[in-house]
C-alpha positions in Angstrom: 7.3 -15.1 20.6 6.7 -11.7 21.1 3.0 -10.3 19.4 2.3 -6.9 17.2 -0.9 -6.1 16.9 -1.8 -5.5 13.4 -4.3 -2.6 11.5 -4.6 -3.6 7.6 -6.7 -0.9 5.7 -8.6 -2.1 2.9 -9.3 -0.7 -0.6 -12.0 -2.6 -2.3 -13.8 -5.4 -3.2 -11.9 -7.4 -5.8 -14.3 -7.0 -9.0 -13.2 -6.9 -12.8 -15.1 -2.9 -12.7 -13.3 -0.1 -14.8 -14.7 2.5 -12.8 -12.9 5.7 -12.6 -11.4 5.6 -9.0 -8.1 6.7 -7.7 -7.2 6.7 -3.7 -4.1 8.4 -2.3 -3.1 6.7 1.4 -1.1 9.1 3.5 1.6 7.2 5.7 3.8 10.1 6.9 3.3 11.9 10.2 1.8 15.8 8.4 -1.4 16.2 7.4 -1.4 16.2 3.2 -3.3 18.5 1.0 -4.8 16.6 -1.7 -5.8 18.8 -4.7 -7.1 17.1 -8.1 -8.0 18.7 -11.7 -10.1 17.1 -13.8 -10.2 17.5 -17.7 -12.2 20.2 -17.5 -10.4 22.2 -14.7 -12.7 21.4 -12.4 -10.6 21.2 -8.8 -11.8 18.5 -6.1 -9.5 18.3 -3.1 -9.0 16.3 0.4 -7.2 16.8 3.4 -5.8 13.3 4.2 -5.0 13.4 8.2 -1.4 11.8 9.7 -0.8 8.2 10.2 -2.0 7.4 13.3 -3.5 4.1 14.1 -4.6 3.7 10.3 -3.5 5.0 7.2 -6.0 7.9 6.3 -6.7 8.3 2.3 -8.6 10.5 -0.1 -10.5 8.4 -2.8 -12.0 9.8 -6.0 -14.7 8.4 -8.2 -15.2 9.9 -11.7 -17.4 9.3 -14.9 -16.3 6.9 -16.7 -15.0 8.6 -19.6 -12.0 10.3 -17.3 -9.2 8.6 -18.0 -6.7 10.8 -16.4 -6.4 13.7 -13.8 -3.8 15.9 -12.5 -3.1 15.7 -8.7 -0.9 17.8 -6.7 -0.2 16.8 -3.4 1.5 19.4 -0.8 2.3 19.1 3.2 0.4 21.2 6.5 3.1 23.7 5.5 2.0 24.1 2.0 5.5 22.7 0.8 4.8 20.5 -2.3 5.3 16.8 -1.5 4.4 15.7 -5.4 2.7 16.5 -8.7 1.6 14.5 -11.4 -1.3 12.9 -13.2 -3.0 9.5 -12.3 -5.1 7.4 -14.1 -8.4 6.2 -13.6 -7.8 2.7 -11.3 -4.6 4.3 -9.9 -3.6 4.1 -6.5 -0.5 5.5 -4.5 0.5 6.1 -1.0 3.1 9.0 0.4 5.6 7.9 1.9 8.6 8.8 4.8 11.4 10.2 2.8 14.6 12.0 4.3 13.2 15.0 6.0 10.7 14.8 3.5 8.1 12.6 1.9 8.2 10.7 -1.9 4.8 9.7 -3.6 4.9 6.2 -4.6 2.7 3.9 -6.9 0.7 1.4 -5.2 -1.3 -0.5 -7.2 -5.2 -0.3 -8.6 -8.1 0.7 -7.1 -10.4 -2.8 -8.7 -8.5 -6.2 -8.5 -8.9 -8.7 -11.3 -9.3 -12.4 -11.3 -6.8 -12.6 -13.5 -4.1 -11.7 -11.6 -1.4 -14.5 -10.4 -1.7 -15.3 -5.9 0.9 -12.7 -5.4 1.7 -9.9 -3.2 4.3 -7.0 -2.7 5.6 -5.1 0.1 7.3 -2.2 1.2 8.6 -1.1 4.6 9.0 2.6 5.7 9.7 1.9 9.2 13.5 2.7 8.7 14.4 -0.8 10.6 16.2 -3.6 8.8 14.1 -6.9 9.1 12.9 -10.0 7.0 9.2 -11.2 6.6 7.6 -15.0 7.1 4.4 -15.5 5.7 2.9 -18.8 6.9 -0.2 -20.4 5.5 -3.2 -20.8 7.4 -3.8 -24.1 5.9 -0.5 -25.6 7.2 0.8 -26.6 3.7 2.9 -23.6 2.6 5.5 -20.8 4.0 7.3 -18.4 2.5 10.4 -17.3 5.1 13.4 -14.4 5.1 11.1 -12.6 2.8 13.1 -8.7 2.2 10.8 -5.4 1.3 11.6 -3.0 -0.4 12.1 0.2 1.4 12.0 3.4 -1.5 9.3 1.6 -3.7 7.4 -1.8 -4.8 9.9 -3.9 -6.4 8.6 -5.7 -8.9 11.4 -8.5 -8.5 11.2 -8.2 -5.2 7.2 -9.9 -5.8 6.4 -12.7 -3.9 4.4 -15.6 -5.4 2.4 -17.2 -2.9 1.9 -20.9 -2.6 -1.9 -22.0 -4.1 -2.7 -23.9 -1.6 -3.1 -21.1 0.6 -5.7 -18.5 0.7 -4.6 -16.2 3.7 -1.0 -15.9 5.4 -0.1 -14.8 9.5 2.6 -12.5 9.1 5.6 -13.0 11.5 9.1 -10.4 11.8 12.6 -11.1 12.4 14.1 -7.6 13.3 18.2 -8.1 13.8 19.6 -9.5 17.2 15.9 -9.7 18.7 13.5 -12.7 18.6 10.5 -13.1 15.6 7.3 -11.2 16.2 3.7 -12.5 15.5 1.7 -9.9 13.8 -2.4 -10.3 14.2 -4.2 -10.3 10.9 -3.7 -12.1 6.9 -1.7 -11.2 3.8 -3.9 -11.8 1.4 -3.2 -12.4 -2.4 -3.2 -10.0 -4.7 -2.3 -6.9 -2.9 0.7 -4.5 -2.2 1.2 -4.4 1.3 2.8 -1.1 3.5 4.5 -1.9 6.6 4.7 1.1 8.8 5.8 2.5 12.4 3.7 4.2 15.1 4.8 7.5 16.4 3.3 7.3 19.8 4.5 3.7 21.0 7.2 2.2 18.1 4.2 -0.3 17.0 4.5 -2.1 13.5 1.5 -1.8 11.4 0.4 -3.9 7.9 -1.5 -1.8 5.8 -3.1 -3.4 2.3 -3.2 -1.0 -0.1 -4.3 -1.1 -4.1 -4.1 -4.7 -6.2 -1.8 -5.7 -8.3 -2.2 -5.0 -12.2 -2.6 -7.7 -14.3 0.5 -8.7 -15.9 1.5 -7.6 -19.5 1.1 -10.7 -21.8 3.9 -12.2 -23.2 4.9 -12.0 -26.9 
């Protein structure tokens, strides 16, 4: 099988913290502008670099009692790319889209122990292709896995076997043979698969956790 060398980008430690964080990953190829308001007008801003060999991100951290900012995000050419509020825990990535670029929710910025072995993905890359994820333990597999390619899906989710901790990643791309990617998916995370410019080389990048899921009446 044919190997992909792999770059995941990690958020945080997994902790059960409500600190007031937010982190913006950047996974076009223009430099982002990353302007946020707090309550009081106060303006703190970032320049988030291209995706490159990693995803580059801007990443926040506020007093407690902040419980939502505004955030405007524009491109090199001072075109806006998005604006909205966030709120504290938030995390979200911009994406390819069209000529342009979308901002999309990706998770929190602190994981929870409460939250199910799960994990979402999304591929930008443009290319049509399915995902295994194969346990390191030899006991589970999940195969012909599809990603969402505008958003996270919720229903497109993916509840990983228990008896696995980590996953190897493997691609089927259409009419060529399945690709071993280096590096884990590990539970509890959305996951961003992305193209290199340079040399057409597929990237895993981990992004926020997942929320913990609403309780049922």
């Amino acid at each position: 099988m044919a190997t992909v060398r792999l770059a995941l980008a990690f958020v945080a430690v997994l902790t059960t913290s409500a600190s007031a964080d937010i982190k913006v990953y950047n996974a076009t190829q223009s430099k982002l502008k990353l302007d946020v308001t707090l309550p009081n007008g106060e303006v703190k801003s970032d320049t988030l670099d291209e995706a490159v060999d990693s995803l580059d991100s801007g990443g926040f951290t506020f007093a407690a009692g902040v419980k939502t900012v505004k955030v405007s995000i524009a491109d090199d050419s001072g075109k806006a790319v998005w604006s909205g509020s966030l709120g504290s825990n938030d995390v979200g990535v911009v994406i390819p889209s069209g000529k342009g670029a979308a901002f999309v929710p990706a998770g929190t910025y602190s994981g929870d122990f409460a939250v199910p072995k799960s994990a979402a993905f999304l591929n930008v890359t443009g290319d049509a292709m399915t995902l295994d994820l194969v346990g390191r333990n030899g006991l589970g597999a999940h195969r012909g896995l599809a990603m969402g390619t505008t958003g996270f899906d919720p229903k497109q989710t993916v509840k990983l076997d228990p008896r696995e901790a980590t996953f190897g990643i493997r691609l089927t791309l259409k009419g060529k043979p399945a690709a071993d990617i280096e590096g884990t998916v590990d539970p509890q995370r959305y996951y961003l698969l992305w193209k290199r410019s340079r040399d057409g080389e597929y990237r895993m990048s981990s992004l926020g956790y997942l929320p913990v899921p609403p309780k049922k009446k």
